[in-house]
C-alpha positions in Angstrom: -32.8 170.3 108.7 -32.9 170.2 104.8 -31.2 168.0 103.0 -29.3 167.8 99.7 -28.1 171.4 99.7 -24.8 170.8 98.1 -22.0 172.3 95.2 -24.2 170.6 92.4 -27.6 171.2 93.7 -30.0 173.6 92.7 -30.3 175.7 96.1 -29.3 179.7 96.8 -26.8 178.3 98.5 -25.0 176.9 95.8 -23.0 180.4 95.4 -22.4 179.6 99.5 -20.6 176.9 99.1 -18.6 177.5 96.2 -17.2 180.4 97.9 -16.7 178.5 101.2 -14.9 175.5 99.4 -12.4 177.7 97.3 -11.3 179.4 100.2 -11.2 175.6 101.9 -9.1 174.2 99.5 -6.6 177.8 99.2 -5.9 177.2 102.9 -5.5 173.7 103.4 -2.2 173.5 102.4 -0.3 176.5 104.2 -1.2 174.8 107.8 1.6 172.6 106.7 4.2 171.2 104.5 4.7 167.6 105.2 1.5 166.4 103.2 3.6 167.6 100.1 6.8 166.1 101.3 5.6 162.7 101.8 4.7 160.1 98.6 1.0 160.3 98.0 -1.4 157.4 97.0 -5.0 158.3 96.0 -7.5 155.9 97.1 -9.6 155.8 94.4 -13.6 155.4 93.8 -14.4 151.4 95.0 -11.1 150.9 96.5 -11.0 150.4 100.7 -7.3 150.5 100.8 -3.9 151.1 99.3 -1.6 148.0 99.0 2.1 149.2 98.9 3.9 146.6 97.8 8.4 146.9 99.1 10.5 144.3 97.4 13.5 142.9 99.0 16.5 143.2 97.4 18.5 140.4 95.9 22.0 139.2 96.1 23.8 138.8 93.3 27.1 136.4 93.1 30.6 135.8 91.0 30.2 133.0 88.9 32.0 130.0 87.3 32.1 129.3 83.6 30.5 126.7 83.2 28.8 126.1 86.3 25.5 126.1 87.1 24.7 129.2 89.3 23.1 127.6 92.7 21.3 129.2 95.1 18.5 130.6 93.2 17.3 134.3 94.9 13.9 134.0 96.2 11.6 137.4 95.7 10.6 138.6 99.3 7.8 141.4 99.8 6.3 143.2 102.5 3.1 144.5 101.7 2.1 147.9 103.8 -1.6 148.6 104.2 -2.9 151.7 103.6 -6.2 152.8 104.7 -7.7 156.4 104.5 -10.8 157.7 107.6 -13.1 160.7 107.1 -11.9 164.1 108.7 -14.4 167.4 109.2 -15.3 170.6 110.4 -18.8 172.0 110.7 -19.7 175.7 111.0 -22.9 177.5 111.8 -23.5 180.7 110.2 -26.6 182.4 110.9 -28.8 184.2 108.4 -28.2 187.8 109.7 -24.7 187.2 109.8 -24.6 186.5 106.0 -26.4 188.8 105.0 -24.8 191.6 106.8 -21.5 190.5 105.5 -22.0 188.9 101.9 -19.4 187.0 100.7 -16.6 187.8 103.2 -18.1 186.3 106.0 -18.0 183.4 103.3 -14.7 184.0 102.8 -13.3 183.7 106.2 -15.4 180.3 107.0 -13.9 178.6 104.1 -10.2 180.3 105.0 -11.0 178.7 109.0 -12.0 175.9 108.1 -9.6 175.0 105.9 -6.5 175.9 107.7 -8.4 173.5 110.8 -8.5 171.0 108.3 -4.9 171.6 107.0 -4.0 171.8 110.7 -5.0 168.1 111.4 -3.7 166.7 108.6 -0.5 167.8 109.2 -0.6 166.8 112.6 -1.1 163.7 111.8 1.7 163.2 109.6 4.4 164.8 111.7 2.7 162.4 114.7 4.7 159.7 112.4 8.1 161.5 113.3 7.9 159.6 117.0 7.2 156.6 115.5 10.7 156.5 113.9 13.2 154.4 116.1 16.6 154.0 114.2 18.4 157.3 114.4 16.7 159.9 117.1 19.7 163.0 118.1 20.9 165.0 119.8 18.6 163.9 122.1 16.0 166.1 124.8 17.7 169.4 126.2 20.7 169.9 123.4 20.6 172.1 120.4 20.3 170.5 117.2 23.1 172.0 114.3 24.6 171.4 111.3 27.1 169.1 112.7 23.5 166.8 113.3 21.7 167.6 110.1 25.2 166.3 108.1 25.0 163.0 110.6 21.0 162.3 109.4 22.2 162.6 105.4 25.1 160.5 106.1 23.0 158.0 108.1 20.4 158.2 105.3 22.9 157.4 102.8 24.3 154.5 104.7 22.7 150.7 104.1 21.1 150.4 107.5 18.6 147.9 106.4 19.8 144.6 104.9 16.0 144.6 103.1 15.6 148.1 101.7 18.9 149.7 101.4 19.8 153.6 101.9 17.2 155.6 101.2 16.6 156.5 97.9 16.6 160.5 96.6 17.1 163.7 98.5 15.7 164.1 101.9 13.7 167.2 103.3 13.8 168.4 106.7 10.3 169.5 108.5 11.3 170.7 111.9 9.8 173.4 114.7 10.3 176.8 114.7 12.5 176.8 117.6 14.7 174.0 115.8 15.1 176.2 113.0 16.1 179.2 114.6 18.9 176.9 116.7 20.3 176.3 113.0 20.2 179.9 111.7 22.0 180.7 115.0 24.8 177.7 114.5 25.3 178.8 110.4 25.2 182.7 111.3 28.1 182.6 113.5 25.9 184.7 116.4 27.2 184.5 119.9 24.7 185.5 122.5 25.3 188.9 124.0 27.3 188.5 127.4 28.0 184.9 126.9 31.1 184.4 128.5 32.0 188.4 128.4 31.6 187.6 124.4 29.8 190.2 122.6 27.2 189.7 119.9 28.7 188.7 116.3 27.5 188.8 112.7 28.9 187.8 109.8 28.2 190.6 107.4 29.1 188.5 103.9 28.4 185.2 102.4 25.8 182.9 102.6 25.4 182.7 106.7 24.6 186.8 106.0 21.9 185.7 103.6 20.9 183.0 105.8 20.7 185.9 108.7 18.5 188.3 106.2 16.0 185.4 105.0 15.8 183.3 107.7 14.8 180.1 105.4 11.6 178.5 105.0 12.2 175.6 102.9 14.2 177.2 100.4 17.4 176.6 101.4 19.8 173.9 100.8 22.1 172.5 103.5 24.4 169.3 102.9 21.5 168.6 100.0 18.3 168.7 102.7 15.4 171.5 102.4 14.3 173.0 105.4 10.9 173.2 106.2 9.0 174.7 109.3 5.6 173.6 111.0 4.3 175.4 113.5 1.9 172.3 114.1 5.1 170.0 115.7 4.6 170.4 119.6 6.7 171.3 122.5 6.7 168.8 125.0 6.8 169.8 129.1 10.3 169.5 128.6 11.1 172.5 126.3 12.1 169.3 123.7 10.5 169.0 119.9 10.5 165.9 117.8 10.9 167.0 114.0 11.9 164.8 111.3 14.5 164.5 108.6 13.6 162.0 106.0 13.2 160.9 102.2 9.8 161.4 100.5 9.5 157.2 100.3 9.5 157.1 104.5 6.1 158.2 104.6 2.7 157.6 103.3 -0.1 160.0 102.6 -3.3 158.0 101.1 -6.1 160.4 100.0 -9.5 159.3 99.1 -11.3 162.5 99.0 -10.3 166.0 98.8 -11.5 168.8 100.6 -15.5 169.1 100.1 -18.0 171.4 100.8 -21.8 171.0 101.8 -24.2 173.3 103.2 -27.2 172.2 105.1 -30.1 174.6 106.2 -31.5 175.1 109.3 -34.6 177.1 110.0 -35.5 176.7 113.1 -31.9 178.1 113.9 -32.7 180.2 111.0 -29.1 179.9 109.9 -26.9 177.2 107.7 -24.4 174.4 108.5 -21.7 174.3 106.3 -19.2 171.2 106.6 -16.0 170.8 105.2 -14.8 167.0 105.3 -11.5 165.2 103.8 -10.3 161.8 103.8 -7.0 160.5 104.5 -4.5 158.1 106.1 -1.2 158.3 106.9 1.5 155.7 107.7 4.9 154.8 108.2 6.8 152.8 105.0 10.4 152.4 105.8 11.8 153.4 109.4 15.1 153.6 108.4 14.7 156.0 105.5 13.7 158.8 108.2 15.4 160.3 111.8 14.1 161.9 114.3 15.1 165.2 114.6 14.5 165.3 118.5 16.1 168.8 120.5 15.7 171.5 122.4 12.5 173.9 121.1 12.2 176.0 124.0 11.8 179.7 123.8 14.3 182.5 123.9 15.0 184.3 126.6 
């Protein structure tokens, strides 16, 4: 194989990969929201690793005129490591294929490759969802609804850790399609047709009629939480999903290298590899600034 055929090179494949990587990079991010949900770190050129410092908080204490304050407050830190690992994809495209298609045969290996890449990254991230452990409802086989989403903000809002406090700033929601639709369901007002001799109902006015119409994708509000969908959060054997509710501090996306795009010639195959890599890591800051939106996901029937 060749070597050295990349974007800055002086090869006829230059125009190749230019194409492939703009496609990339336009379809990395609709495979998911989290990774823009999350805080970000870049991990940049000659760093291994992301040191995120979290200070503990102090207490402070009435005082006496007059009297010297004892007791000094002793700075406490914990220190989280973050660490970001190479990600990729590699295609082979033949030379008759390219050239009986031109660029959108281009087109369509950057698109794929991108949303694989998008894909992994945000299956990564919502892997971190399980990990939480302070607050997981309603729990495997019940619906999730609004009566749970108001319990996460209140229990995001409460100081369940004596170190770090309530979570800071407004929390997003990323949960499975199946969640979602449970939610719709509960704010619509819909009974199921036949359900205890009750006929369908829809509200006609309002917001649960716009709710009904739109069917929100993150841009809607409910007691101060966006709600976001990714198709990428499984369905276990069970019929049961684990999404997440949580404030952008909760979770850690560190990025060393954004999407790139090589190309590497192969004549004896008399075709080209083109390889689409990323780096990232993803951790886990505070557990108790996230819950686990765990319910039931299974399909309608």
């Amino acid at each position: 194989m060749a070597e050295g055929l990349t974007l800055s090179g002086s090869s006829n494949l230059s125009d190749m990969s230019a194409i492939v990587i703009a496609d990339a990079i336009a379809n990395v991010e609709p495979a998911g929201p989290t990774s823009g949900l999350v805080t970000r770190y870049d991990v940049k050129q000659g760093q291994k690793q992301i040191n995120l410092p979290l200070w503990g908080r102090l207490t402070a204490a009435a005082l006496t005129e007059g009297v010297t304050i004892n007791n000094p407050q002793q700075l406490a830190v914990t220190v989280r490591n973050l660490t970001a690992t190479e990600h990729g994809i590699l295609t082979f495209v033949s030379d008759v294929l390219i050239q009986e298609n031109n660029e959108s045969i281009l087109s369509e290996v950057g698109m794929m490759q991108g949303l694989a890449i998008g894909r992994l990254r945000e299956s990564d991230l919502v892997t971190l969802f399980d990990s939480v452990t302070g607050l997981s409802v309603p729990g495997a086989g019940n619906d999730m609804t609004f009566r749970h989403l108001a319990g996460y903000v209140a229990y995001l809002r409460t100081d369940n850790n004596s170190s770090f406090g309530p979570a800071p700033g407004r929390p997003a929601a990323v949960l499975h399609p199946e969640q979602i639709r449970r939610l719709v369901e509960d704010e619509s007002g819909m009974q199921a047709g036949g359900s205890a001799g009750a006929p369908p109902e829809y509200l006609t006015d309002g917001m649960s009629a716009d709710v009904i119409r739109n069917y929100y994708r993150g841009q809607e509000k409910r007691f101060g939480v966006t709600i976001w969908e990714s198709g990428v959060i499984s369905r276990d054997g069970s019929g049961d999903s684990k999404g997440a509710v949580f404030v952008p501090q909760a979770f850690a996306l560190a990025v060393a290298l954004e999407v790139q795009a090589k190309d590497d010639e192969d004549i004896r195959s008399r075709g080209t590899d083109i390889v689409t890599v990323m780096r990232w890591g993803e951790s886990e800051v505070v557990d108790d600034w996230a819950v686990e939106a765990y319910s039931a996901s299974d399909v309608i029937s």
